[in-house]
N, C-alpha and C positions, 0 to 999 in steps of 0.2 A: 820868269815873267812872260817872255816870249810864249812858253810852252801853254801858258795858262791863255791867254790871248786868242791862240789858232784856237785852242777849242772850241767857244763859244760860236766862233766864225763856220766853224764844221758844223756844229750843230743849228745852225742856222741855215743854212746851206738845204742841208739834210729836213727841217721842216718843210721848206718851203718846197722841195722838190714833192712832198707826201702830200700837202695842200693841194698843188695842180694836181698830182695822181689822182689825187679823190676827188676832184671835179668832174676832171675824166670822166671817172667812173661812175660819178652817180648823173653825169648827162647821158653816158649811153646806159645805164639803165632805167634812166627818164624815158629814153626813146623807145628802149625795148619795151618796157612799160606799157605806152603811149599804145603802142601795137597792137600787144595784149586785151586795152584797157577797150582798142576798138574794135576787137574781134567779140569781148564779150558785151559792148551794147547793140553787136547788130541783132536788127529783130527776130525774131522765130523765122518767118519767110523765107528770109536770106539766107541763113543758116541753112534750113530744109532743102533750097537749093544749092546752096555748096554742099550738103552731104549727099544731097543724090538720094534722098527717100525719106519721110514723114515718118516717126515714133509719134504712135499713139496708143495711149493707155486705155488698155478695155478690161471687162471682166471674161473672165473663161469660165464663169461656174454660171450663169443666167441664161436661161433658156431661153429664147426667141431673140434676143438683143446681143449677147454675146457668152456663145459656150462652146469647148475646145471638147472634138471630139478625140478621145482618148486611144482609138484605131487607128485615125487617118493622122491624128495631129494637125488637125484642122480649125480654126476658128472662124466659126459662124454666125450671123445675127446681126438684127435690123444695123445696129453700133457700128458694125464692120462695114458695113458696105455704106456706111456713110466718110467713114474714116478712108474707104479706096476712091470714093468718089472726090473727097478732100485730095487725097494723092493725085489726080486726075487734073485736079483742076490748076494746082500747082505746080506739079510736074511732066503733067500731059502725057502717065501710064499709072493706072490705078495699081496694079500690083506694085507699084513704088512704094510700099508702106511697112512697117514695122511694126508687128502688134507685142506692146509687151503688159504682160498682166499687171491689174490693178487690183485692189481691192477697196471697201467704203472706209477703211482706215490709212490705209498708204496711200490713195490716189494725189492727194495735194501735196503731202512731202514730195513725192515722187516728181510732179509737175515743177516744185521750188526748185528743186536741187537739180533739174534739167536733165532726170533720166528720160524723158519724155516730152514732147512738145504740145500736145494737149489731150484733155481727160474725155473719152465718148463711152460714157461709161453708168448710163441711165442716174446720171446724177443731179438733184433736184436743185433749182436755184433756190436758194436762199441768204438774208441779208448777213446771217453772217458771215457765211459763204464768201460772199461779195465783200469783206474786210480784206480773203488772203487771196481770191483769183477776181480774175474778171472772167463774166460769161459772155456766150453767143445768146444771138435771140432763142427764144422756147424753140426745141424741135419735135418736142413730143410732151400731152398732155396725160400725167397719169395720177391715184389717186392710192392711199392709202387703207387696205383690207386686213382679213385674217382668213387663214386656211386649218380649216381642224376635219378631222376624221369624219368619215359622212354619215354616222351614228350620234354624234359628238350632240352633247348637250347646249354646246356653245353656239348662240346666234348674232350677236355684235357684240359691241361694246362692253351691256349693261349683266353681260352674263361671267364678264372676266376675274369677280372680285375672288382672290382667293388662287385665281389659276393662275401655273407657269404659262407665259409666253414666252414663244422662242425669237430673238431680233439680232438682225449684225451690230457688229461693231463700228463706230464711223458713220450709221446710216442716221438719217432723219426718223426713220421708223422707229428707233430706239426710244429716242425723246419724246417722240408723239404720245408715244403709248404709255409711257409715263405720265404722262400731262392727261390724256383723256382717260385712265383706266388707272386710280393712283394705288389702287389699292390688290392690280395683279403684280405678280413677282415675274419682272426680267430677266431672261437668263441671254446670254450675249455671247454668239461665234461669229469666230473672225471669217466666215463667209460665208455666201447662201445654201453650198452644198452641205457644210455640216450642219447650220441649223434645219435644214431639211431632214436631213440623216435622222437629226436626234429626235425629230416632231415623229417620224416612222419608226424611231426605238422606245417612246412612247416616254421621252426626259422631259415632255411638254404636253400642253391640252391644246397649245396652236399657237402658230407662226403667222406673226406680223410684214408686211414691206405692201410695198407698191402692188397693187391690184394685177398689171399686166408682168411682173416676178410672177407672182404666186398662179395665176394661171400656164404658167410656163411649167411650173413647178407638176400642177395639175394634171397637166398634158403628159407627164413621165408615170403617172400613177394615178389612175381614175378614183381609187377610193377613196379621195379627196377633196373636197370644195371649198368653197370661197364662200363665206358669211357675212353678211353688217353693213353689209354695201360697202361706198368708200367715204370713209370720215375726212379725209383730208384732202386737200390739193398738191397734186405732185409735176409741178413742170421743169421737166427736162431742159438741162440746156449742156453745154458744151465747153466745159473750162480752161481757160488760157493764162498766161503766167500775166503777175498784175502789169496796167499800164502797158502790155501792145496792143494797143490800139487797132494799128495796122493788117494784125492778124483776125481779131476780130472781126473787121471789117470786110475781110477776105472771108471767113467765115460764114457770114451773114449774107455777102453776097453767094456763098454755094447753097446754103438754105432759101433763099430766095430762088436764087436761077433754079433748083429742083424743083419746086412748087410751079411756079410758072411752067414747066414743061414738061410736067405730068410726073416726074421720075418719083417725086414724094411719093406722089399718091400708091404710084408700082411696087417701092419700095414696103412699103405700110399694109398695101394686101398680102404680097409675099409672105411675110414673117407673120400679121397677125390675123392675117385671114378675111380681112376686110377693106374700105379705101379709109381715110379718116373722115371723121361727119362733118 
């Protein structure tokens, strides 16, 4: 009866000491937590200056805004030297910057999931857009075209029924041209070099995007022009992860402070040849 007795008492004993243990332990992993929890709500800023250099997503395949020469392994264009001017402002040395590619179908995963700290990457604001990032103010105005062969039958729009056009994937240009031309056939690569490739292998009657893309495009191959004028409005702007604010802010202050002091304007002849009107 003795024997029966101690046991309860031992196992009593023995709960109670695993009780405290697991309080223990889930306060200091509260705390560890806690740590963690404040490491991933600091804003982009802070972060960019604890690491000591700004990831920015650009394209390497767009000519005048950003395209990686393939000799030097270089990456060039208007995008980029807004992204070191970005470094500059925050870190006070523009080569502080991290270029890593994007494309019009990866660039916002990319941004959520924090491989990158913002998109500069000739990307059009738009409202839906505006559900999964927040943007900067406009930095650049551009417009929606097509580029067909300089013999090409094709003059706008109203000449598309019937023809392949060539468009990325992810892009606003995809959709457009569905909507205004319902009745051509889309064909969709995953980036501007190969829907270009394929318009010069002759898989399409012409390539859709942004009017200053397809002059870039142009500018690699003269037997080439831009038709229709441009059907749509394409304003640029600069996508940041949702709700920082903060960053944004800083954003828009380097977009301001360049205009004010001519650097826009410098920037803007450089790449496209002229100042903006």
């Amino acid at each position: 009866m003795k024997k029966l007795l101690k046991w309860p008492s031992f196992m009593l004993v023995l709960i109670l000491s695993l009780v405290l243990s697991g309080c223990s332990t889930a306060e200091e992993s509260s705390s560890s937590g806690g740590s963690g929890g404040d490491a991933e709500a600091k804003g982009t800023i802070e972060q960019i200056k604890e690491r000591g250099k700004l990831i920015a997503g650009v394209k390497y395949d767009t000519k005048l805004f950003g395209l990686k020469d393939p000799a030097s392994g270089n990456v060039e264009g208007f995008d980029i030297d807004i992204a070191k001017a970005l470094a500059k402002q925050i870190l006070g040395d523009e080569t502080k910057v991290e270029l890593k590619e994007v494309t019009s179908k990866t660039r916002i995963p990319m941004l959520q999931n924090g491989d990158i700290d913002i998109i500069i990457a000739t990307m059009t604001i738009t409202d839906e857009r505006k559900e999964q990032v927040d943007f900067s103010d406009v930095y650049f105005e551009a417009g929606q075209s097509l580029l067909v062969k300089n013999d090409s039958a094709i003059t706008g729009l109203e000449s598309l029924s019937g023809v392949k056009v060539l468009a990325v994937k992810g892009s606003t240009s995809a959709q457009n041209i569905r909507e205004k031309a319902p009745d051509a056939e889309v064909l969709e690569f995953d980036n501007y070099q190969d829907a270009f490739t394929a318009l010069k292998a002759g898989k399409g009657e012409a390539l859709t995007t942004d009017n200053i893309i397809l002059i870039g495009m142009q500018q690699t191959d003269n037997s080439f022009q831009l038709v229709g004028g441009n059907f749509t409005s394409e304003p640029y702007g600069m996508a940041i992860r949702k709700g920082d604010t903060a960053f944004v802010e800083e954003v828009n202050t380097l977009l301001k402070s360049m205009k004010d002091s001519g650097e826009y304007d410098t920037l803007h002849e450089k790449w496209l040849g002229a100042k903006p009107e």
